[in-house]
TIMARKOL-536975 format. One line per field, with one value per residue (C-alpha): residue number from 1; residue in one letter; x, z, y. Coordinates in steps of 0.5 Angstrom, whole numbers, plus 500, padded with zeros to 3 digits. Each point is the difference from the previous one (the first is absolute). Layout:
TIMARKOL-536975
n = [NUM,...]
res = [A,...]
xx = [X,...]
zz = [Z,...]
yy = [Y,...]
This chain:
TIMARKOL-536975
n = [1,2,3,4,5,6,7,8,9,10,11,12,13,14,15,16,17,18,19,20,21,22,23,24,25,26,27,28,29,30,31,32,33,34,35,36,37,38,39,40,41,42,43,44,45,46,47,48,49,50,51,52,53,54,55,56,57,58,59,60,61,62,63,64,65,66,67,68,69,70,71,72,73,74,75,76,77,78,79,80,81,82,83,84,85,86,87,88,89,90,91,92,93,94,95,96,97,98,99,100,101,102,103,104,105,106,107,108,109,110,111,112,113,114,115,116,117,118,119,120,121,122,123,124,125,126,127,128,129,130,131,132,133,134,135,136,137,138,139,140,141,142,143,144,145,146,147,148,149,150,151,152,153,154,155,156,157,158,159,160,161,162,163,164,165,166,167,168,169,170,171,172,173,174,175,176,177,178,179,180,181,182,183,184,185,186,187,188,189,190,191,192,193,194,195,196,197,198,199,200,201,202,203,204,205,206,207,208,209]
res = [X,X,X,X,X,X,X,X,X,X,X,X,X,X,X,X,X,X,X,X,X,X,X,X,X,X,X,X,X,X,X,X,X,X,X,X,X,X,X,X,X,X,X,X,X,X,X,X,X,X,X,X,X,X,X,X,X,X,X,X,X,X,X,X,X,X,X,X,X,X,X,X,X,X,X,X,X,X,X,X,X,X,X,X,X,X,X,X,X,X,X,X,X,X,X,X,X,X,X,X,X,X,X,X,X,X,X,X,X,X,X,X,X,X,X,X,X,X,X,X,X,X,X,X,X,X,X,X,X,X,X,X,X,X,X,X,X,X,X,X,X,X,X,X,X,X,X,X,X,X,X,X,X,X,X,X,X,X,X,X,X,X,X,X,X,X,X,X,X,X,X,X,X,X,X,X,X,X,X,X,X,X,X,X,X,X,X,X,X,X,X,X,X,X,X,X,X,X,X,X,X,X,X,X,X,X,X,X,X]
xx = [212,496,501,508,501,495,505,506,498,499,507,503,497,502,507,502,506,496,504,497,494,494,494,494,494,493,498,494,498,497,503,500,500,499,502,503,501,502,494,502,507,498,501,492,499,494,499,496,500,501,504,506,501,507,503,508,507,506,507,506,505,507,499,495,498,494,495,493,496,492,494,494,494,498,493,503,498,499,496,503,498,498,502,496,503,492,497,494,503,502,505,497,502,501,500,504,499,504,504,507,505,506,507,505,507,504,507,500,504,498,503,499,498,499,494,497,503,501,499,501,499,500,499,496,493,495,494,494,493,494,494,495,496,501,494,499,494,496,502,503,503,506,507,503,507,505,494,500,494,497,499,507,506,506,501,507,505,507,500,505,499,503,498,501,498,502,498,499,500,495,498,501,496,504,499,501,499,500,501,498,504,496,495,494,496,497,499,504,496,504,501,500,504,503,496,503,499,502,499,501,498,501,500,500,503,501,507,501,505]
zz = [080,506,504,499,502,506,501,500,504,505,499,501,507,502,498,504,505,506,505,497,505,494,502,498,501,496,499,497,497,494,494,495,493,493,493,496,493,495,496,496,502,508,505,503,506,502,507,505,506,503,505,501,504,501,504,500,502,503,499,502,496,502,507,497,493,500,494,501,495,501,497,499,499,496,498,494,494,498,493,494,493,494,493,494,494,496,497,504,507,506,505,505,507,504,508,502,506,502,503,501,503,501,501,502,502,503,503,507,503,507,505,508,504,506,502,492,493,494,495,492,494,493,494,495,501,496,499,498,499,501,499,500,496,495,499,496,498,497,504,505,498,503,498,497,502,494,494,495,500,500,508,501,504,500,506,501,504,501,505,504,507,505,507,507,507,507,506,507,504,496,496,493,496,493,493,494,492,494,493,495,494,495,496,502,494,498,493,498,494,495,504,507,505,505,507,506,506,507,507,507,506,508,504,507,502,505,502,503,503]
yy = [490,502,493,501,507,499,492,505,506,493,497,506,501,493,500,505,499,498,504,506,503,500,504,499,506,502,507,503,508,503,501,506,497,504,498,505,501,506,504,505,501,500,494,498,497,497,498,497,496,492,497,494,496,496,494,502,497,505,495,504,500,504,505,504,497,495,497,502,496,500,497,505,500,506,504,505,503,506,504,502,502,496,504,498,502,498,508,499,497,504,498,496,500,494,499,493,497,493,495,498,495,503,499,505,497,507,501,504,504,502,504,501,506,499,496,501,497,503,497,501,495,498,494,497,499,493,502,495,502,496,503,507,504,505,506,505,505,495,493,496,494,494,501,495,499,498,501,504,503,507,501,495,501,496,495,503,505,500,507,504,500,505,503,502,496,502,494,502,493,496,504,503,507,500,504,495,503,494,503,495,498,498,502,497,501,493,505,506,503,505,506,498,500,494,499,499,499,504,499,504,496,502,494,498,494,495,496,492,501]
C-alpha cells in the first residue's frame, strides 16, 4: 500500500504539462502536536513538541492556483489516557513520542502584494508512521505500528491539511495545521474514546528558483 501511494504521488509530479514552471523547495520548523480524546464528555489534549522537515514541489495550475505536494519527515505524538474499565485499576497516563513519513498534497491560492506573496492552501494529508516510544508511569517501551498490542498505534492517518505562507524572494515563513482523521487506537477497550492525531507546525522554507 505504502509502495503504490508513494509510486503515485511520483507518477502524478512527471506527468505534469511540461510547459508548467515547477518549483521545488525545502522548509524546516517546529511542530505543536497533541493527541485528543474525549474524557467524561470533555476533548483532552495532550500535547508536546517535535519537529518536520519537508522537500516540496509548487506546480502552477491556472493564474493564481497551484498543486503543493510535500514529503515530510515528522516527529510527533503527544499523551493520552488509557481507561481500565477492571475494579481495582486506575487510568494510566501515556506520553507517546514518535516518527512519520508524511504526505500532504495541497491546493494553493496565492496572492501578490507587492514584493511578497500571500499564500493560502488546503487538501488531504497521508500519513505513515514508523517508529517511537511510548512511556507511561511505570515503563517505557517501542511502539509498534499496525500491532494490537496494549502500548500499540495504528500505522495509518488519513488528515486534513490547511494553512497559510507568505514568500519574499526565496524565502517562505508558513503556519500549517493537520488534523487526523482516524482513530489511532490499536485497542479501544469498552468505555474509551477514539484518539486522534493533530499537529500545528511554523516553518521557514527556502525556494529553487
Amino acid at each position: 500500500m505504502r509502495k503504490i501511494i508513494f509510486i503515485a504521488f511520483l507518477a502524478m509530479l512527471m506527468i505534469m504539462p511540461s510547459a508548467a514552471q515547477v518549483t521545488f523547495g525545502v522548509r524546516a520548523g517546529g511542530a505543536y502536536s497533541s493527541l485528543v480524546q474525549k474524557v467524561e464528555g470533555t476533548y483532552n489534549a495532550g500535547a508536546r513538541f517535535g519537529f518536520s522537515l519537508a522537500g516540496l514541489a509548487d506546480i502552477p495550475l491556472y493564474k493564481g492556483l497551484s498543486l503543493r505536494p510535500e514529503l515530510a519527515f515528522v516527529n510527533q505524538g503527544g499523551s493520552f489516557i488509557s481507561n481500565f474499565q477492571v475494579e481495582g485499576a486506575k487510568n494510566s497516563l501515556n506520553k507517546c513520542s514518535y516518527y512519520s513519513i508524511q504526505v500532504p498534497v495541497n491546493l494553493a491560492y496565492t496572492f501578490h502584494i507587492n514584493d511578497v506573496q500571500l499564500g493560502v492552501y488546503a487538501g488531504p494529508a497521508l500519513d505513515f508512521s514508523l517508529f517511537g516510544k511510548m512511556k507511561t508511569e511505570n515503563q517505557n517501551v517501542d511502539i509498534h505500528f499496525g500491532q494490537t498490542k496494549e502500548a500499540d498505534l495504528k500505522t495509518f492517518d488519513l488528515g486534513v491539511s490547511v494553512g497559510l505562507r507568505v514568500d519574499y524572494s526565496r524565502y517562505f515563513f508558513s503556519v500549517g495545521a493537520l488534523c487526523g482523521t482516524l482513530d489511532r487506537r490499536a485497542i479501544e477497550r469498552e468505555g474509551e474514546s477514539s484518539l486522534y492525531q493533530n499537529n500545528v507546525t511554523l516553518s521557514l522554507g527556502y525556494m529553487f528558483r
